[in-house]
N, CA, C and O atoms as a Maestro MAE file, in Angstrom:
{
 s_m_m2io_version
 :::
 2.0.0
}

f_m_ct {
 s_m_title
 :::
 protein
 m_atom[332] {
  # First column is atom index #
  i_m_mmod_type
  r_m_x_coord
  r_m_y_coord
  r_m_z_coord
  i_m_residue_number
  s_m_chain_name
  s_m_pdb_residue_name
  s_m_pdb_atom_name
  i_m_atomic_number
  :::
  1 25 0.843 -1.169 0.000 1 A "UNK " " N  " 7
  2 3 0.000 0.000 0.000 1 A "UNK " " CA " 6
  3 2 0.895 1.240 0.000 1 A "UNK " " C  " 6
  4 15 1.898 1.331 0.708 1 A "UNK " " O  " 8
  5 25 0.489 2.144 -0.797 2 A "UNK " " N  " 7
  6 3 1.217 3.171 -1.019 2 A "UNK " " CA " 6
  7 2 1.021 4.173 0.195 2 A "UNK " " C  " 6
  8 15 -0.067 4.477 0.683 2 A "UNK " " O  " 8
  9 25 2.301 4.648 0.609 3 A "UNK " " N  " 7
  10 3 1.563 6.260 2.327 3 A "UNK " " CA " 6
  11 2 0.621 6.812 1.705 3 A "UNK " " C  " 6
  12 15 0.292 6.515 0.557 3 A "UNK " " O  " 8
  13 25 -0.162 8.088 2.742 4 A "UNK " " N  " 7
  14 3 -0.959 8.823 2.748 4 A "UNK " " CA " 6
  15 2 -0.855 9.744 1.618 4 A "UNK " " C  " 6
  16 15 -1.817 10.130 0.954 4 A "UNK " " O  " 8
  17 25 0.664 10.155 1.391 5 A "UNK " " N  " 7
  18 3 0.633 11.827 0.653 5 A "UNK " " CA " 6
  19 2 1.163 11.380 -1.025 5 A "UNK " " C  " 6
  20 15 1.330 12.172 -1.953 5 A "UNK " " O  " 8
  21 25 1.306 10.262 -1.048 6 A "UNK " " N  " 7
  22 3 1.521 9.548 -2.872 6 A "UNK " " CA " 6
  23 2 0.129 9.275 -3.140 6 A "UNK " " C  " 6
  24 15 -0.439 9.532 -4.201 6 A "UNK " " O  " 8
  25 25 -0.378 8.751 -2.142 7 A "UNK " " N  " 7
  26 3 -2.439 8.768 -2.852 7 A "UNK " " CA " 6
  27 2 -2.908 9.885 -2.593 7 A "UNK " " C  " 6
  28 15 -4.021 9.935 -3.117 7 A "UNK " " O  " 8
  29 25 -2.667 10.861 -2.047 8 A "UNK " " N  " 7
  30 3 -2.900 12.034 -2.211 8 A "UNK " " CA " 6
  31 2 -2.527 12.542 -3.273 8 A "UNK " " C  " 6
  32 15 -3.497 13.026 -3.856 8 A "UNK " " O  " 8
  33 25 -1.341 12.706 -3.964 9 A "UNK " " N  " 7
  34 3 -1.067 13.700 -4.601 9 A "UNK " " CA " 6
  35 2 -1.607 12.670 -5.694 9 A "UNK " " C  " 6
  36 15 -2.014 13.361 -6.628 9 A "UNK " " O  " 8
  37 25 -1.811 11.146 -6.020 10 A "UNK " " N  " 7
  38 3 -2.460 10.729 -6.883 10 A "UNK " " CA " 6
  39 2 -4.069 11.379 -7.194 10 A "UNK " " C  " 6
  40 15 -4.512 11.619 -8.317 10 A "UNK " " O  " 8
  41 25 -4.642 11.543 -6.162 11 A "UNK " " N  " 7
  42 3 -6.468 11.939 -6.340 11 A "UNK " " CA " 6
  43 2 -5.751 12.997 -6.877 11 A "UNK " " C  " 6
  44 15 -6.207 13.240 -7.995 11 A "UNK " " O  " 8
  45 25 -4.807 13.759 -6.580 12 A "UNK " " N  " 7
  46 3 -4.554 15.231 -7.723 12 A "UNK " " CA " 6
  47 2 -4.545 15.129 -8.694 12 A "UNK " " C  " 6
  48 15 -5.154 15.862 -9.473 12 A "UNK " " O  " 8
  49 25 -3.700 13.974 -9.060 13 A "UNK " " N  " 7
  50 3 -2.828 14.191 -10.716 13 A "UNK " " CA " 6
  51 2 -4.941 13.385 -11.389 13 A "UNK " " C  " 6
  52 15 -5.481 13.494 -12.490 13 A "UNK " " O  " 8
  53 25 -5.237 12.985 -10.634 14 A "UNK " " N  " 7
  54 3 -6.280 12.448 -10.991 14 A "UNK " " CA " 6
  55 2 -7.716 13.764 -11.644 14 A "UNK " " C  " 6
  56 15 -8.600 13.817 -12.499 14 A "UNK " " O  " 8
  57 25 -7.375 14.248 -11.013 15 A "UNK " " N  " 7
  58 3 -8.592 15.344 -11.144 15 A "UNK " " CA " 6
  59 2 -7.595 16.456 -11.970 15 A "UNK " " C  " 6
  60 15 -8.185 16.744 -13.011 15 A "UNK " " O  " 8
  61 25 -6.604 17.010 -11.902 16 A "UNK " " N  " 7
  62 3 -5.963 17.593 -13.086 16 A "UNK " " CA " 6
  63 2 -5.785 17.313 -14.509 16 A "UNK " " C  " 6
  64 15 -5.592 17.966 -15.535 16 A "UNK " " O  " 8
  65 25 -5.957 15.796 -14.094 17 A "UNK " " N  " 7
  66 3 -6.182 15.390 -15.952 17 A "UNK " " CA " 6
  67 2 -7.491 15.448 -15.909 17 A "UNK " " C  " 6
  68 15 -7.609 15.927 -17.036 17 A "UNK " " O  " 8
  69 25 -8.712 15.344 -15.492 18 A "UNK " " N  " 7
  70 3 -10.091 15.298 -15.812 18 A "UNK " " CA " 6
  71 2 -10.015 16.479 -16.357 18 A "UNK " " C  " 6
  72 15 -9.919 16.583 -17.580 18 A "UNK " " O  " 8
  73 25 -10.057 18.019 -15.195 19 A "UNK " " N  " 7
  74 3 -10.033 19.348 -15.923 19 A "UNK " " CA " 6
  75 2 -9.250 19.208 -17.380 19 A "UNK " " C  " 6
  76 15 -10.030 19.321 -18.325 19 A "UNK " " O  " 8
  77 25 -7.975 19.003 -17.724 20 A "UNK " " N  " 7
  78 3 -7.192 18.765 -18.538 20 A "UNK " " CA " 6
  79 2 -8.199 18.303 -19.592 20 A "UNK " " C  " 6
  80 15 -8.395 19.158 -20.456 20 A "UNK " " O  " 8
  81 25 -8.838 17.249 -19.729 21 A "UNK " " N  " 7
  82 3 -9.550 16.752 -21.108 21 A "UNK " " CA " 6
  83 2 -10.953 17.379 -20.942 21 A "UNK " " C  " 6
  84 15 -11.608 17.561 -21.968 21 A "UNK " " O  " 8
  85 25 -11.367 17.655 -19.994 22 A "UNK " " N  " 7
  86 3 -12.369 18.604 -20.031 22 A "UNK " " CA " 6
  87 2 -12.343 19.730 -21.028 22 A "UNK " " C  " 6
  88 15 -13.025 19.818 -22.049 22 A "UNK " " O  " 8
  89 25 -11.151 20.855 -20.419 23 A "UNK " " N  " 7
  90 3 -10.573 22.195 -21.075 23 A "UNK " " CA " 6
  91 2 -10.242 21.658 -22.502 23 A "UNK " " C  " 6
  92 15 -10.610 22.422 -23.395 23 A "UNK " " O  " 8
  93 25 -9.730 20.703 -22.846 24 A "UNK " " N  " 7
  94 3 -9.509 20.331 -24.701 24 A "UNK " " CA " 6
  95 2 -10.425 19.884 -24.875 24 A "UNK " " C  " 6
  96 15 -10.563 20.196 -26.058 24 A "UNK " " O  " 8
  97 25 -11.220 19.372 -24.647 25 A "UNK " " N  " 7
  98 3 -13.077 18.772 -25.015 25 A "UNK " " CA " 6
  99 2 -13.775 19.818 -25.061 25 A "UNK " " C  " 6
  100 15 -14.623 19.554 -25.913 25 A "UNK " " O  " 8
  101 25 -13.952 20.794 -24.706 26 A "UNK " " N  " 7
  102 3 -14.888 21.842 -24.639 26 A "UNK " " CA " 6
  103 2 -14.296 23.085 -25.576 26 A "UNK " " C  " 6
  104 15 -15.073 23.969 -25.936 26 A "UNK " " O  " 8
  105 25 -12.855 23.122 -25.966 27 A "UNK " " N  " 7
  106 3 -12.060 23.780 -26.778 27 A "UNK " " CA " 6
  107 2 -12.413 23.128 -28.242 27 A "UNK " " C  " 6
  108 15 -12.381 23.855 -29.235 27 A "UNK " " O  " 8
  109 25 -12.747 21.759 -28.348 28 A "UNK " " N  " 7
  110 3 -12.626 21.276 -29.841 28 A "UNK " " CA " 6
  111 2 -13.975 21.216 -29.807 28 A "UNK " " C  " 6
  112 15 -14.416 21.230 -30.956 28 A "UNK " " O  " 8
  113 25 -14.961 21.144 -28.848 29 A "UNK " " N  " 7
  114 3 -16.388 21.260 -29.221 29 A "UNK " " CA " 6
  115 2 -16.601 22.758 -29.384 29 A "UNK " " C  " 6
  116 15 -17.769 23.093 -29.580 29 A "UNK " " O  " 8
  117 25 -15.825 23.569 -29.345 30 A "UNK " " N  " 7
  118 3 -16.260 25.607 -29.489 30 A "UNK " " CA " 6
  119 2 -15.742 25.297 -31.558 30 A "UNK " " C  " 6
  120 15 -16.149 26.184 -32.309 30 A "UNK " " O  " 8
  121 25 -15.208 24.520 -31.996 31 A "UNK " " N  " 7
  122 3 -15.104 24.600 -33.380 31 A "UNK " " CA " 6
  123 2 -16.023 24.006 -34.268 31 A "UNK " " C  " 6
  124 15 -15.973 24.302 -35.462 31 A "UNK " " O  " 8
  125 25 -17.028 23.040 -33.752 32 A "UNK " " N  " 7
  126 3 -18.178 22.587 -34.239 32 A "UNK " " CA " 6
  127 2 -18.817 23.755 -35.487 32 A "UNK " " C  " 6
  128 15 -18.799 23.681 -36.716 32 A "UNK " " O  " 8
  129 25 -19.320 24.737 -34.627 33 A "UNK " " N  " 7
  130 3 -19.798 25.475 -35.901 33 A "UNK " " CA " 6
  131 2 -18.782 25.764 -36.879 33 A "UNK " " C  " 6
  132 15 -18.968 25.534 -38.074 33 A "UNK " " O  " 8
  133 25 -17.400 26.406 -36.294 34 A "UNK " " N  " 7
  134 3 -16.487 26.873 -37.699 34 A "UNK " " CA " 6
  135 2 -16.142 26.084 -38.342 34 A "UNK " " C  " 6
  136 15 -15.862 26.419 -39.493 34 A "UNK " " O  " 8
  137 25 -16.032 25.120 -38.083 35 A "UNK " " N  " 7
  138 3 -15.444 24.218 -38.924 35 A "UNK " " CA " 6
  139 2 -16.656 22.966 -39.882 35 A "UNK " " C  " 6
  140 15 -17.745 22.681 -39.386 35 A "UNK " " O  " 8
  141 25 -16.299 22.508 -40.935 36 A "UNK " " N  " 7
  142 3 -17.160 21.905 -41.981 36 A "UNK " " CA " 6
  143 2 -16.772 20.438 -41.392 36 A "UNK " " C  " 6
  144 15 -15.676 20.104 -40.941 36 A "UNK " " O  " 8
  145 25 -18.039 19.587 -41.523 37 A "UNK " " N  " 7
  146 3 -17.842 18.355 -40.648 37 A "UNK " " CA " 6
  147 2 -16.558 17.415 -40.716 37 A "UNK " " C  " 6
  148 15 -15.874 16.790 -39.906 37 A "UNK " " O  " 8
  149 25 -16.581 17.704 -42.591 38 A "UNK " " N  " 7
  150 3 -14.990 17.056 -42.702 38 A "UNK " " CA " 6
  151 2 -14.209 17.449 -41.719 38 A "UNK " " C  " 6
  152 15 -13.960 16.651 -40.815 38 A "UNK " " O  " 8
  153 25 -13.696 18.696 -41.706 39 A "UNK " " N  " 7
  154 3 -12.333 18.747 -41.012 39 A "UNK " " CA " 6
  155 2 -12.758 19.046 -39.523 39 A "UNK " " C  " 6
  156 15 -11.784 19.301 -38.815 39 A "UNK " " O  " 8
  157 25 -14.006 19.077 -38.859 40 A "UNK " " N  " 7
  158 3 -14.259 18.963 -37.625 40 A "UNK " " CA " 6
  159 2 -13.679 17.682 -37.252 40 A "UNK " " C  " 6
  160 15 -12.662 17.777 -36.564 40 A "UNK " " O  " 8
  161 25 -14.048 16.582 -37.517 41 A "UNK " " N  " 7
  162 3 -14.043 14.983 -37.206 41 A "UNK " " CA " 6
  163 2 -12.848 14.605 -37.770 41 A "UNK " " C  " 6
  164 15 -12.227 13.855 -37.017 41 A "UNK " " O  " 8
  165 25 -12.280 14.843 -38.826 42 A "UNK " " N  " 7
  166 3 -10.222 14.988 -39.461 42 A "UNK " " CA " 6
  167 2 -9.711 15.798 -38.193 42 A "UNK " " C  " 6
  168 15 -8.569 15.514 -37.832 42 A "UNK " " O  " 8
  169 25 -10.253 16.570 -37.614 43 A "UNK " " N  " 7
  170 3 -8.786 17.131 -36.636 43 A "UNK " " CA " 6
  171 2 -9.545 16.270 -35.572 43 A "UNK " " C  " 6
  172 15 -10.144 17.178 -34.996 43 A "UNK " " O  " 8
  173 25 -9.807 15.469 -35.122 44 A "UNK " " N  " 7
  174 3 -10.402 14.494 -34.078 44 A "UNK " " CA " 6
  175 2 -9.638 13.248 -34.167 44 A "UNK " " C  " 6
  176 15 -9.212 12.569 -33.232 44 A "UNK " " O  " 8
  177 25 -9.526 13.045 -35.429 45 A "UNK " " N  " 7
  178 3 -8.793 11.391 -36.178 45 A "UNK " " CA " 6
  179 2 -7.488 11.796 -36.200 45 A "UNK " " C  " 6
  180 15 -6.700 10.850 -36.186 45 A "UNK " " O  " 8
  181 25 -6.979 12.917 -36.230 46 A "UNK " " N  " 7
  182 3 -5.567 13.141 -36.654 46 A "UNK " " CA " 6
  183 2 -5.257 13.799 -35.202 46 A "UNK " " C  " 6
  184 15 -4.188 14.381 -35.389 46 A "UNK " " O  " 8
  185 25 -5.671 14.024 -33.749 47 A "UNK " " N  " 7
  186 3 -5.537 13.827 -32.885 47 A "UNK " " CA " 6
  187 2 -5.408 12.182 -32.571 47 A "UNK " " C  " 6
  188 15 -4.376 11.510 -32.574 47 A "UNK " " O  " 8
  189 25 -6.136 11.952 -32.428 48 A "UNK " " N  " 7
  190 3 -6.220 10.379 -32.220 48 A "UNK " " CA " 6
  191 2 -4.813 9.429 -32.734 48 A "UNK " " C  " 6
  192 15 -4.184 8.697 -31.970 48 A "UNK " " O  " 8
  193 25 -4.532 9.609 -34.041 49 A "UNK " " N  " 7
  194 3 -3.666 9.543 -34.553 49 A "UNK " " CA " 6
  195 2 -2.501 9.698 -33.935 49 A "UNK " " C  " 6
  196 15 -1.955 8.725 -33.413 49 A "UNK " " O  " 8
  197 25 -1.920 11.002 -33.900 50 A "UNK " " N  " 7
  198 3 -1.074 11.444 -33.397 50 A "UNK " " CA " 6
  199 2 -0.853 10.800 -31.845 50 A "UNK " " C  " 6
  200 15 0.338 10.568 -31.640 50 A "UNK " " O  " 8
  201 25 -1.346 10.610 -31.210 51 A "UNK " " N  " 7
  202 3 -1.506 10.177 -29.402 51 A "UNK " " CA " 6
  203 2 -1.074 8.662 -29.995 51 A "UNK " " C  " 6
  204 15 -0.180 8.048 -29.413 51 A "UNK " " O  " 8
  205 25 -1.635 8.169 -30.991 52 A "UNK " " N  " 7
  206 3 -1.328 6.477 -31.163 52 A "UNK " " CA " 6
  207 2 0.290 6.556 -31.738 52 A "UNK " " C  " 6
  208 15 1.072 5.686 -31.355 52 A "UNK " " O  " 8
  209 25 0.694 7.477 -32.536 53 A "UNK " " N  " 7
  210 3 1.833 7.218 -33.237 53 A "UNK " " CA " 6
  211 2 2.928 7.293 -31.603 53 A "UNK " " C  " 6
  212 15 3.608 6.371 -31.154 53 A "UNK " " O  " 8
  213 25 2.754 8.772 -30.992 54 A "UNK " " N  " 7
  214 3 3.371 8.977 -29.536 54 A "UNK " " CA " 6
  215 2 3.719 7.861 -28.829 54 A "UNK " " C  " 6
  216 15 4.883 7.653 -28.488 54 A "UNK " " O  " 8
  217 25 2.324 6.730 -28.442 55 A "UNK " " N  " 7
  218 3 2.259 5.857 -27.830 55 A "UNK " " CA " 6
  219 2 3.019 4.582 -28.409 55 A "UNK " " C  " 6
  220 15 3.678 3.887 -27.635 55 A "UNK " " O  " 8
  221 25 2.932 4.253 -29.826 56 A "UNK " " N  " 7
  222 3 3.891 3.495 -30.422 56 A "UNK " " CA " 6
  223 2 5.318 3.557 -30.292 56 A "UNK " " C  " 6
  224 15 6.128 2.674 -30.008 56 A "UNK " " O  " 8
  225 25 5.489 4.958 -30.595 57 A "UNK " " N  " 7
  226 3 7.183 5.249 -30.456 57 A "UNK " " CA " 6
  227 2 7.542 4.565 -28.850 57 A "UNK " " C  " 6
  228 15 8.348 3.782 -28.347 57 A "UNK " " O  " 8
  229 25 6.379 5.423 -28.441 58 A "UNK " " N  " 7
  230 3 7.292 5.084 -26.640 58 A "UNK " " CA " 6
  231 2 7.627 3.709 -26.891 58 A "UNK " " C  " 6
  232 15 8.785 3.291 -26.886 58 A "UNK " " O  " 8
  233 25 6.427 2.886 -27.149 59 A "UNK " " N  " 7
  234 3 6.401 1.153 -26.719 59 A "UNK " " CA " 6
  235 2 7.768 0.795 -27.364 59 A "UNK " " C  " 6
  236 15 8.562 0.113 -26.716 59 A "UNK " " O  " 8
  237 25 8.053 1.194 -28.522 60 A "UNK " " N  " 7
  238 3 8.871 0.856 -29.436 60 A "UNK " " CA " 6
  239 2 10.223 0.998 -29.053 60 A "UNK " " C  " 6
  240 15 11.057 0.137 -29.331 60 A "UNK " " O  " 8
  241 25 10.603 2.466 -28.171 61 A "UNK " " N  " 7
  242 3 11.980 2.718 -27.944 61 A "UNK " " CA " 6
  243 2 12.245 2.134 -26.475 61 A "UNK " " C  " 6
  244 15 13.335 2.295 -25.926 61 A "UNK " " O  " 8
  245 25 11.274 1.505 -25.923 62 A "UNK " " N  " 7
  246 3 11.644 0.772 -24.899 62 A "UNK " " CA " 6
  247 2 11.318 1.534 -23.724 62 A "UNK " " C  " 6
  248 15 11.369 1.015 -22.609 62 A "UNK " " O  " 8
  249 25 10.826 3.320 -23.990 63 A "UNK " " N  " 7
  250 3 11.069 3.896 -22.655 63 A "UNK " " CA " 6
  251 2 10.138 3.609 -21.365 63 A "UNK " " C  " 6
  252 15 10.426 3.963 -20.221 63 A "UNK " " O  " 8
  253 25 8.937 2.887 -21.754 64 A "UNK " " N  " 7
  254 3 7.873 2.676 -21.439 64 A "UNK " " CA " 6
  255 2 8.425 1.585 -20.187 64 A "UNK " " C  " 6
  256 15 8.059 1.659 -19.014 64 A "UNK " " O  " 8
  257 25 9.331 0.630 -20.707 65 A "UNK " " N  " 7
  258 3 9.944 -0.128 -19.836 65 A "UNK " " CA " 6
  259 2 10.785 0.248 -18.882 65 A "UNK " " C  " 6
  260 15 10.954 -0.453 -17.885 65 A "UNK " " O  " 8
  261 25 11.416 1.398 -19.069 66 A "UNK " " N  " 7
  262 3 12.455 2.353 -18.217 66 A "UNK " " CA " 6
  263 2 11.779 2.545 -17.066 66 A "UNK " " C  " 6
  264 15 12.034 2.089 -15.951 66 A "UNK " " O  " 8
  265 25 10.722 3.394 -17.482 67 A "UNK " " N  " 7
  266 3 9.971 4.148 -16.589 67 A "UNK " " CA " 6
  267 2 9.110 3.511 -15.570 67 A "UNK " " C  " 6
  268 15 8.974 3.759 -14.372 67 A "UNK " " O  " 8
  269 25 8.453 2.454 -16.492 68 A "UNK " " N  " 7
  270 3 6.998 1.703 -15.156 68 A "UNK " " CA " 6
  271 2 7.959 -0.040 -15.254 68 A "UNK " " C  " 6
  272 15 7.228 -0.746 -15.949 68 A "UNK " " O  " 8
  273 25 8.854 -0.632 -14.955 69 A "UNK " " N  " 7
  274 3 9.322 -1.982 -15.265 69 A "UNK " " CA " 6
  275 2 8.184 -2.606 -14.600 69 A "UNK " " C  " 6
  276 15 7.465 -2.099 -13.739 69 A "UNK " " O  " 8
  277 25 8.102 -3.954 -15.192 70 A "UNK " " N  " 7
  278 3 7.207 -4.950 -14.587 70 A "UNK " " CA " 6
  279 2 7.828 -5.884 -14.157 70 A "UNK " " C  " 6
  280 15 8.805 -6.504 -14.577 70 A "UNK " " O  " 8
  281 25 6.749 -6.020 -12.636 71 A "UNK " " N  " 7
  282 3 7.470 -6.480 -11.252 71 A "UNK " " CA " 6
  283 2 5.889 -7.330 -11.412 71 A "UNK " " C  " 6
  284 15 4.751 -6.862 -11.471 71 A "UNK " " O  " 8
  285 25 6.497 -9.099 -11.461 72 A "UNK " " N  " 7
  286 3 5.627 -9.772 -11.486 72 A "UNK " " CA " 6
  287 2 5.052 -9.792 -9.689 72 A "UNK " " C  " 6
  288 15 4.046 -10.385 -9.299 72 A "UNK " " O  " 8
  289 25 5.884 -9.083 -8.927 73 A "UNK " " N  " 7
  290 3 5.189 -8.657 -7.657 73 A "UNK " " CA " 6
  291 2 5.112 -10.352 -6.673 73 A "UNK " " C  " 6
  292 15 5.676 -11.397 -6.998 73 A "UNK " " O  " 8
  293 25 4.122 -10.080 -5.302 74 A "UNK " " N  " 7
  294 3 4.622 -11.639 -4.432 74 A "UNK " " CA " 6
  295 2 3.461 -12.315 -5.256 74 A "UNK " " C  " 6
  296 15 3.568 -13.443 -4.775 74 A "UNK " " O  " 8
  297 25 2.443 -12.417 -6.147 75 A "UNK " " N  " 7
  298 3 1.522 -12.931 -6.495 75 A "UNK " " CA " 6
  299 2 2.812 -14.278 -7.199 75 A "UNK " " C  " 6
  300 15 3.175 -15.189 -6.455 75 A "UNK " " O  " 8
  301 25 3.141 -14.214 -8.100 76 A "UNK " " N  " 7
  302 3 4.554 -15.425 -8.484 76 A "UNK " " CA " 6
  303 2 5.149 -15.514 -7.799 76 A "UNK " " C  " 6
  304 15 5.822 -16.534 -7.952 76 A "UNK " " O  " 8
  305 25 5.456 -14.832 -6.712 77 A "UNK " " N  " 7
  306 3 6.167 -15.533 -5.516 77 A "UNK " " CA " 6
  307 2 5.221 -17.069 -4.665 77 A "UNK " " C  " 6
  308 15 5.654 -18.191 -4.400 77 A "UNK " " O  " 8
  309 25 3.752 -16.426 -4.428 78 A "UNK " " N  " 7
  310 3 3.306 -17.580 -4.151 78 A "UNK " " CA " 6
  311 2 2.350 -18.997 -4.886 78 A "UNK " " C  " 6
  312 15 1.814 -19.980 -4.373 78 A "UNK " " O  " 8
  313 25 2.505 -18.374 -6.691 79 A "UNK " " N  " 7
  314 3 2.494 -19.761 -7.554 79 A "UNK " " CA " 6
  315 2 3.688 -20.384 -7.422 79 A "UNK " " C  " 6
  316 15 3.543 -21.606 -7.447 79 A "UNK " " O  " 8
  317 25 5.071 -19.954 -7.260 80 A "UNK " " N  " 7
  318 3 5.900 -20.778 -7.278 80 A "UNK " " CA " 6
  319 2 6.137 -21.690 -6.010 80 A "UNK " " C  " 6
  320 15 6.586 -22.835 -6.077 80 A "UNK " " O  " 8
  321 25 5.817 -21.106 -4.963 81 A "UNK " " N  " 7
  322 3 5.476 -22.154 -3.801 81 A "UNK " " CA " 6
  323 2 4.660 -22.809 -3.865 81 A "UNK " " C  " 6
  324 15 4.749 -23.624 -2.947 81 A "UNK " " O  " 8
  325 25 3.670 -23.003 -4.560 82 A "UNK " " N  " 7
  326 3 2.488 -23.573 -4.539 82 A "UNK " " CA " 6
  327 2 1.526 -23.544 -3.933 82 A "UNK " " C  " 6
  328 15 0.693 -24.426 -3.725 82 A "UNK " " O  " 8
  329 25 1.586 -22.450 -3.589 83 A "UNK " " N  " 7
  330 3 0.182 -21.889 -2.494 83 A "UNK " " CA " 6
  331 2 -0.885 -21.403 -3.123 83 A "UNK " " C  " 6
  332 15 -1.857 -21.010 -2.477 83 A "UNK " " O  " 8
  :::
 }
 m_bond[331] {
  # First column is bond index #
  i_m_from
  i_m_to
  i_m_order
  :::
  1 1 2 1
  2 2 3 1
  3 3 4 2
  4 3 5 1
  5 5 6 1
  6 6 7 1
  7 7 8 2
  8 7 9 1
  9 9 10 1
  10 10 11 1
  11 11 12 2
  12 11 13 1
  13 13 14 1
  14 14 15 1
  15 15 16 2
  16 15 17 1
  17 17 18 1
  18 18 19 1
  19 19 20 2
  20 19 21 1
  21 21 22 1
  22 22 23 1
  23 23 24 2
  24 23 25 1
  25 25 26 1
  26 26 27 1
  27 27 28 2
  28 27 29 1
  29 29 30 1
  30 30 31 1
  31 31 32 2
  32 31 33 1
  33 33 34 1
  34 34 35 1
  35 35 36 2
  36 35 37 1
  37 37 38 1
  38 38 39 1
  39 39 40 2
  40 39 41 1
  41 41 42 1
  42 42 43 1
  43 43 44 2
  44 43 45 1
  45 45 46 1
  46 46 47 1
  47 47 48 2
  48 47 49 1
  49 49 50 1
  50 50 51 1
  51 51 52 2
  52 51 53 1
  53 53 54 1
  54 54 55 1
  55 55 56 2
  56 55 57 1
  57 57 58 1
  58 58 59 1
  59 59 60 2
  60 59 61 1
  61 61 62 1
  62 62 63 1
  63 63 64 2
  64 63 65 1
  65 65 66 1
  66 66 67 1
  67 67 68 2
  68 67 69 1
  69 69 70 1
  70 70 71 1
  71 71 72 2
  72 71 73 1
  73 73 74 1
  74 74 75 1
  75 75 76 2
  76 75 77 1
  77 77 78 1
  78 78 79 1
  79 79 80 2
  80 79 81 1
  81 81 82 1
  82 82 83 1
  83 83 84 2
  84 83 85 1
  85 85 86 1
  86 86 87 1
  87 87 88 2
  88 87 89 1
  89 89 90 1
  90 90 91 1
  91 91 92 2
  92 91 93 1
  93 93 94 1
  94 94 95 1
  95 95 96 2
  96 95 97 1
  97 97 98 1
  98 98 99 1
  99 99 100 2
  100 99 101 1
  101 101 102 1
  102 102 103 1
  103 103 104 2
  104 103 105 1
  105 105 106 1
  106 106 107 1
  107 107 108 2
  108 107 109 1
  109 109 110 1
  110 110 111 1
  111 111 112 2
  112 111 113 1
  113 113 114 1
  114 114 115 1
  115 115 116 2
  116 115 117 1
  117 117 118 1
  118 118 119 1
  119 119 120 2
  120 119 121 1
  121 121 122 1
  122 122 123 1
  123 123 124 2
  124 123 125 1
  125 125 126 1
  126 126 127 1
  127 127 128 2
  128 127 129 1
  129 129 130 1
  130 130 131 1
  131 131 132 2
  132 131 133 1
  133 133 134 1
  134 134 135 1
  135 135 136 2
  136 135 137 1
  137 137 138 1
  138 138 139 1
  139 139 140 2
  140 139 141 1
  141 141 142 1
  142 142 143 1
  143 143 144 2
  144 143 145 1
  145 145 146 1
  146 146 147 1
  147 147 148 2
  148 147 149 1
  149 149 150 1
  150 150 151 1
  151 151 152 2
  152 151 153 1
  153 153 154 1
  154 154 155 1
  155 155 156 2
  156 155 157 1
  157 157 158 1
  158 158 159 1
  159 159 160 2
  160 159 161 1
  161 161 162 1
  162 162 163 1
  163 163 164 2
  164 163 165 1
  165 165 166 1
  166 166 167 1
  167 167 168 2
  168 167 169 1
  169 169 170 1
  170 170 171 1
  171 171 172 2
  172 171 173 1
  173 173 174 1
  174 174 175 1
  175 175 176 2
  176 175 177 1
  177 177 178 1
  178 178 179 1
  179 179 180 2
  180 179 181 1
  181 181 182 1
  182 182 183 1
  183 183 184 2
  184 183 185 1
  185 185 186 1
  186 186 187 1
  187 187 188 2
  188 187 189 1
  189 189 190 1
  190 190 191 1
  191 191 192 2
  192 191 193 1
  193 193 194 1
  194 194 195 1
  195 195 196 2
  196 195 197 1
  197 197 198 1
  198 198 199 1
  199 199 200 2
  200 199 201 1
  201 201 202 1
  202 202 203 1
  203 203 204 2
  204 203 205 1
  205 205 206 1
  206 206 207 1
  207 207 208 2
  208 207 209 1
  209 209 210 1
  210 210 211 1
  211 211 212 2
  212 211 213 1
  213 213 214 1
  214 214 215 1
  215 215 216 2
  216 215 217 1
  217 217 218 1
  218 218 219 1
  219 219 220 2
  220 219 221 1
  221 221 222 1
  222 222 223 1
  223 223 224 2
  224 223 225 1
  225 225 226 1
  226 226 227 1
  227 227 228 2
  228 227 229 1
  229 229 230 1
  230 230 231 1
  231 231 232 2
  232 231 233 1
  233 233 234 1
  234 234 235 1
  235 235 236 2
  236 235 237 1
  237 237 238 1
  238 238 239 1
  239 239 240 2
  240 239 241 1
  241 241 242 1
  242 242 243 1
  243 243 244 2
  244 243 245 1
  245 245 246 1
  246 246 247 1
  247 247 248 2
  248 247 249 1
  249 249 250 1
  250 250 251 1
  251 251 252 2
  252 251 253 1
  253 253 254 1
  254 254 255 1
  255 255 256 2
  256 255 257 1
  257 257 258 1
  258 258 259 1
  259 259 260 2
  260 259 261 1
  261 261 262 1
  262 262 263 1
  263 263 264 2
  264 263 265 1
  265 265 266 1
  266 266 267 1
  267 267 268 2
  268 267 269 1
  269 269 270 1
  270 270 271 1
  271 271 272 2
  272 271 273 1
  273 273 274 1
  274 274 275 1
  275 275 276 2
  276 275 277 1
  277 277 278 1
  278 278 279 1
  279 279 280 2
  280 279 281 1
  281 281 282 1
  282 282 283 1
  283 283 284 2
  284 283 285 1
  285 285 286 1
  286 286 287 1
  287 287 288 2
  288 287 289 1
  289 289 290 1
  290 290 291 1
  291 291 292 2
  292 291 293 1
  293 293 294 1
  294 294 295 1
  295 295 296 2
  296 295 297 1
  297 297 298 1
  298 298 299 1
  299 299 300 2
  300 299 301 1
  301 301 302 1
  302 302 303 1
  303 303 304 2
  304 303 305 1
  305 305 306 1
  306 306 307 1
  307 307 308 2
  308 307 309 1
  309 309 310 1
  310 310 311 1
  311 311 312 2
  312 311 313 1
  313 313 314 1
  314 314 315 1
  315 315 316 2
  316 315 317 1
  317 317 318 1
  318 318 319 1
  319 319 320 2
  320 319 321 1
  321 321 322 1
  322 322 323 1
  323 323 324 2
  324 323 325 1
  325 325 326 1
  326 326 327 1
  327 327 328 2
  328 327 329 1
  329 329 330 1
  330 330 331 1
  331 331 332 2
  :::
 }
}
């Protein structure tokens, strides 16, 4: 279990990204009218896009592994005992 003030500052980072996609959700819904449906829903896909290519690179250059490594944790500690 993580202390008190790392789940704390987690419910933060938690509610800073909500506002966060809130404030760009409500920014790309104010272009609805200016924009012609094509390129309303094209800058939506080419967001989308873009976040997938980001997310590829990471997976790809390994940093993803740097940063969060996976720790099969005591759960394989106690299949291998056989418990």
């Amino acid at each position: 279990m993580a202390p008190k003030p790392v789940n704390a500052m987690m419910v933060g980072v938690y509610y800073l990204s909500i506002f966060a996609g809130s404030l760009i959700s409500g920014r790309l819904g104010g272009l609805y009218e200016s924009l012609s449906p094509t390129a309303f829903w094209g800058l939506h896909a080419a967001i989308v896009a873009g976040a997938g290519v980001i997310f590829a690179g990471l997976a790809l250059s390994g940093l993803a592994e740097r940063v969060a490594p996976e720790d099969d944790g005591p759960a394989l500690d106690l299949q291998a005992r056989g418990v």
